[in-house]
C-alpha positions in Angstrom: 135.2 109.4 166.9 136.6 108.3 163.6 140.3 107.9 163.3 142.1 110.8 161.3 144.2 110.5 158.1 147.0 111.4 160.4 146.4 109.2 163.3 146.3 106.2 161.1 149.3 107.0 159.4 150.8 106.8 162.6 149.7 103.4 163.7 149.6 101.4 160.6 151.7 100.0 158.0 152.8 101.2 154.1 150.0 98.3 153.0 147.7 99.3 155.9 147.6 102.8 155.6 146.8 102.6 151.5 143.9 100.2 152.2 142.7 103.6 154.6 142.9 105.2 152.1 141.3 104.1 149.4 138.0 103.9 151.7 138.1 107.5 152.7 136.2 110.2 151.6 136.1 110.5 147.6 138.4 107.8 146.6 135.9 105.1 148.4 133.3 106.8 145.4 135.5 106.0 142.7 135.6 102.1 143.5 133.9 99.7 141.3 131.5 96.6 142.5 134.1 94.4 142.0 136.9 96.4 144.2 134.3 97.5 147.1 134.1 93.9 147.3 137.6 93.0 147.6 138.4 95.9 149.7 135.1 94.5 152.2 136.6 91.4 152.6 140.4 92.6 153.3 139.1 95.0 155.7 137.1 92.1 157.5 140.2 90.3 158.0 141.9 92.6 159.4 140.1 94.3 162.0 139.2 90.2 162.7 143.0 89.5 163.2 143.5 92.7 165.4 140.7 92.0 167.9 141.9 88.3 168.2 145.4 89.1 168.7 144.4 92.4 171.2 142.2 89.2 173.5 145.9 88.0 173.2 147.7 90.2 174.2 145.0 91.0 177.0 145.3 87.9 178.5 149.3 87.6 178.5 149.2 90.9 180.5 147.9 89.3 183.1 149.9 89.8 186.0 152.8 91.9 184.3 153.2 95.2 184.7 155.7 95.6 181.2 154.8 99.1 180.1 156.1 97.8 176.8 153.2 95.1 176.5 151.0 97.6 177.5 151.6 99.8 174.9 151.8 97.5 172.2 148.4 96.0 173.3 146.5 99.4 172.8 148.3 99.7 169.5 146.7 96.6 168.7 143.3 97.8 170.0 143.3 101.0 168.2 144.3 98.8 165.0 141.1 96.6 165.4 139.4 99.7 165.4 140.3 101.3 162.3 139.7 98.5 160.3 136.4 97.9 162.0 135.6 101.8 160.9 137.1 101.0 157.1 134.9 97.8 157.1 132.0 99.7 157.9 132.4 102.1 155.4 133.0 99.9 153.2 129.7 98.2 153.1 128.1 101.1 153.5 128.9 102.4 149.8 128.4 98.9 148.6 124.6 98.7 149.8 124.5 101.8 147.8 126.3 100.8 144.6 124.3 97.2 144.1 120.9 99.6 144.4 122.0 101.5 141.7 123.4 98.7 139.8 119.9 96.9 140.4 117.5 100.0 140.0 119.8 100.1 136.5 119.3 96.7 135.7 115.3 96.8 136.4 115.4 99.9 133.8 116.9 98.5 131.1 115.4 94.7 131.2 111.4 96.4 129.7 114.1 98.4 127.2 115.8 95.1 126.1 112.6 93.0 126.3 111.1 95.9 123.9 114.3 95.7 122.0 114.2 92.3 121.2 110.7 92.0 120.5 111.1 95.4 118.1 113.6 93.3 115.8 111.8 89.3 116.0 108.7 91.9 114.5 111.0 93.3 112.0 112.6 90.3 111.1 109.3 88.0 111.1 108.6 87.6 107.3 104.9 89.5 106.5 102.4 87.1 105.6 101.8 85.2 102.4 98.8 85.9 100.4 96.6 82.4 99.4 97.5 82.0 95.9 94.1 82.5 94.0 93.4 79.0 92.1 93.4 79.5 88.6 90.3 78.0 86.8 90.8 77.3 82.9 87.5 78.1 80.9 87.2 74.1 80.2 86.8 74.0 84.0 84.4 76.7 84.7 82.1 75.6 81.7 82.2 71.6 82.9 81.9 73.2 86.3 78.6 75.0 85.5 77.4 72.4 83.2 77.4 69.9 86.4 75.6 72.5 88.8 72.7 72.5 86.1 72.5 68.9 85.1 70.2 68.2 88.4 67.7 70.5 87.5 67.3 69.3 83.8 67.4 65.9 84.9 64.1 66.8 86.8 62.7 68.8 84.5 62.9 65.9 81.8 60.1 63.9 83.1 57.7 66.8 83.2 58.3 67.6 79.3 58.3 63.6 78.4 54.7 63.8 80.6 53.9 66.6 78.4 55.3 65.2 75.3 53.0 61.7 75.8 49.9 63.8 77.1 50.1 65.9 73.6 50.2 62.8 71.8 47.2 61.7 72.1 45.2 64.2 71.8 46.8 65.0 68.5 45.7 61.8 67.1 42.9 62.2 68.2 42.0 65.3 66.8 43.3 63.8 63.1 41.5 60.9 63.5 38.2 62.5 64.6 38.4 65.5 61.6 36.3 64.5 59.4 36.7 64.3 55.8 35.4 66.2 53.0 32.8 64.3 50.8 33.1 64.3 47.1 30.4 65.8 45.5 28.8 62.8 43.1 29.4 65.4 39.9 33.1 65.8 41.4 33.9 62.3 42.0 32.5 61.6 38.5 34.9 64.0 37.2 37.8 62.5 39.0 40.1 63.8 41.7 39.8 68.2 42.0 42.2 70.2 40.7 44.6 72.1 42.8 42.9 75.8 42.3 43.8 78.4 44.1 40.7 78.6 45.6 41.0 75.1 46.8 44.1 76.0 48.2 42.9 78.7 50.3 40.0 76.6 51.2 42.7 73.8 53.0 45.2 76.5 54.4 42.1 77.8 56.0 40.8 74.6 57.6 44.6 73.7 58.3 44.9 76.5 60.6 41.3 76.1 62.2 42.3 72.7 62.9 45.9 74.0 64.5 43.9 76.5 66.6 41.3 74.2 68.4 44.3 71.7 68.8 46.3 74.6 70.6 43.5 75.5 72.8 43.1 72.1 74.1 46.8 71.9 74.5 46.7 75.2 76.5 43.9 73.2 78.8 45.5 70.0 79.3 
């Protein structure tokens, strides 16, 4: 059974006694980490220094019968026992205090880690958009001009092929047409004079002669 309030006042000193205490009943649930821990290890020492001295005193009795060592050697035992009962105590409300403080700690590290990544996002600059390359209208012309020069460089021997193939057959065609004869009264009279009939008569055979040569351009 757990020494009384009462019972300890009786046995212990002014220091002794206040160390009881503060590690009974509510006042033990008002200490901090810190003090739980400082009052643990002063309650260690003290039910160690009582046990050690009561295997003292046990051993000087011995072969005396002083009722005044006698006494004082169960003082001593019941000493070592109420600081063994305040140590006990005492670690019992610390196991419970360092849960808390660690069941608090595992709570808030997701919050802070959210925190933290909440304000690098807010503080991270938004992203740049690739500045458009302006192209002068000198540039786009010379630009297009080079994407077609291929294809009229290709298409230049065709037309020269053309060209030379067209030749021909026009001189050809001039040098094969044959030319009118002078009638003997007509040459007697000298060289014709531009009518209008004669006119008509060469714009006509100009234009046959254009035709046939456009047909046989249209074949070859």
């Amino acid at each position: 059974m757990a020494y009384t309030r009462a019972q300890a006042r009786k046995l212990l000193t002014a220091t002794e006694f206040d160390l009881f205490e503060q590690t009974t009943g509510p006042a033990l649930k008002t200490l901090t980490l810190a003090r739980l821990r400082s009052k643990l290890g002063r309650a260690r020492q003290l039910r160690d220094k009582f046990q050690d001295l009561y295997r003292r005193q046990t051993v000087a009795l011995r072969g005396s019968a002083r009722a005044g060592a006698a006494a004082a050697n169960e003082r001593t035992q019941a000493k070592a026992v109420i600081f063994g009962e305040v140590l006990a105590r005492v670690q019992a409300q610390l196991g419970k205090v360092e849960a808390a403080a660690a069941k608090a700690a595992a709570t808030k590290k997701p919050a802070a880690k959210k925190a933290v990544a909440k304000k690098a996002a807010a503080k991270k600059p938004a992203a740049k958009a690739p500045a458009r390359k302006t192209v002068s209208l000198t540039q786009a012309v010379k630009k297009a001009m080079a994407k077609k020069a291929p294809a009229s460089k290709k298409a230049a021997p065709k037309s020269k092929k053309a060209a030379s193939g067209q030749a021909p057959a026009a001189t050809k065609s001039l040098a094969t047409t044959p030319k009118p004869r002078k009638q003997p009264a007509a040459a007697a009279r000298g060289p014709a004079l531009k009518t209008p009939r004669n006119q008509a008569i060469s714009a006509h055979v100009g234009a046959r002669n254009q035709r046939a040569q456009a047909r046989r351009d249209n074949r070859g």
